[in-house]
N, C-alpha and C positions, 0 to 999 in steps of 0.2 A: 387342445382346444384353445381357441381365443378370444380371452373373453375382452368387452369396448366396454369402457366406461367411457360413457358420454355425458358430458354434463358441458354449463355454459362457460365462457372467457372469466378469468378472475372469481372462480363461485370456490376457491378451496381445494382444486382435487389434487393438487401435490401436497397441499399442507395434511390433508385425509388419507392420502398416501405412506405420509412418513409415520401417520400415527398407526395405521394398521399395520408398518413394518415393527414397529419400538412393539407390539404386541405380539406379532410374531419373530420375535430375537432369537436365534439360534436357528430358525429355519434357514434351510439353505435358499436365498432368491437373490436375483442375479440382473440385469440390468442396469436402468438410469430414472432421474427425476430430472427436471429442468426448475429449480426455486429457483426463485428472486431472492437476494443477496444484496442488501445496500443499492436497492433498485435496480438492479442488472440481472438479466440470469446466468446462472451458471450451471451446469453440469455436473450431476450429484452421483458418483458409479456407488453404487447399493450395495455390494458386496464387500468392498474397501472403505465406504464411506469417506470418498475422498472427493472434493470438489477440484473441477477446472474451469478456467475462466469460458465464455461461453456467448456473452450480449458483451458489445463494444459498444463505445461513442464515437472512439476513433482509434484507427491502426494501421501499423504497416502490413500488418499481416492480410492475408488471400481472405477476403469477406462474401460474405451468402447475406445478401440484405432480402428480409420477405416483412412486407409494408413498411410499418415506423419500427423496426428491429432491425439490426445487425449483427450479425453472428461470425464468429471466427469457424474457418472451413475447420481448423485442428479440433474444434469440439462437436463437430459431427464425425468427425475420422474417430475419434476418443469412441463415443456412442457405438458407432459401428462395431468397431476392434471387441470393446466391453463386453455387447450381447453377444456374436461369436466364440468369446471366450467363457463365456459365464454358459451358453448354451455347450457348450461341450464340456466345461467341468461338473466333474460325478458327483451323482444325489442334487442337480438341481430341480427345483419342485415347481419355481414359476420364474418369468423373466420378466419385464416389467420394461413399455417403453412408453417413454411419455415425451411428445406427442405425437401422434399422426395428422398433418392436418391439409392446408394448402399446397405448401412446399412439395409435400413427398405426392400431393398427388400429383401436381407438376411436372413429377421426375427428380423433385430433387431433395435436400435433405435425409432422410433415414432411409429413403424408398430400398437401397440396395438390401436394407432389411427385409422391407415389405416384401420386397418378390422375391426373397430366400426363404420368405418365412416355414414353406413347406418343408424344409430343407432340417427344420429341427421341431416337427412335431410331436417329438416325442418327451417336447420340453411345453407344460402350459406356459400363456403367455395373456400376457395384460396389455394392450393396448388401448392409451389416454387419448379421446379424441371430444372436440368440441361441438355442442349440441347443433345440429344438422348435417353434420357431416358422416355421421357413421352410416346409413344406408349407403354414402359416394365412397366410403371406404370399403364396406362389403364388396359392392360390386365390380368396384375398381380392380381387387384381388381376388375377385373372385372366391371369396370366403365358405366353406363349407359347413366348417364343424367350427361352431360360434354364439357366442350371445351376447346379447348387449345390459348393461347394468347402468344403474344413475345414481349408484354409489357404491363407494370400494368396501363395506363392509357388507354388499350383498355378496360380496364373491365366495362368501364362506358355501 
């Protein structure tokens, strides 16, 4: 199942994220977060609790710019690689990607997620999306077996 938490721009749902993971500690779950870090985002993998750099101001590096954001390609490549792996290592119980939003409906950003997503149903899955977008993400992928929530301690 996959469940959407939607809620609005800046209302807390990664910082409400990491507090329902520190509550569930020793579950096995497996994905990313995207926090702000010293004003930038970075890329949080869940499993390892290890951050990589993620929002740029400037770089040499291959950039994904989506509006007043910049983002390094290598931490979408990181994102991807994460949930593939976390989705196939044994006794995972949820996977957790935060965000879905413009970008991947685009085409670009996480999407190669998004249209694999069938591909590990048999792993729940949290998808973080921003208030009005989750009916454009149902449909977009064609969502079956799903729900939408407006806060990450409904998920219980």
């Amino acid at each position: 199942m996959i469940t959407i938490l939607e809620a609005d721009k800046r209302s807390g749902k990664t910082t409400s994220i990491l507090k329902f993971l520190d509550e569930r500690a020793g579950q096995s779950i497996g994905g990313f977060l995207t926090p702000d870090v010293d004003g930038l985002r970075h890329i949080y993998r869940i499993r390892t609790k290890t951050l990589h750099s993620f929002e740029v101001q400037d770089s040499a590096d291959q950039l994904v710019s989506v509006g007043r954001f910049t983002f390094l390609q290598s931490g979408f490549d990181a994102g991807l690689r994460w949930m593939k792996e976390d989705a196939e290592h044994v006794g995972t119980s949820l996977l957790i990607l935060d965000e879905v939003g413009p970008l991947e409906l685009r085409g670009g950003g996480f999407v190669r997620w998004c249209d694999a997503h069938r591909d590990y149903g048999h792993v729940d899955q949290l998808w973080v999306v921003r208030t009005g977008l989750a009916e454009e993400v149902i449909q977009h992928w064609d969502l079956e077996n799903y729900r939408v929530i407006g806060r990450i301690f409904d998920l219980e």
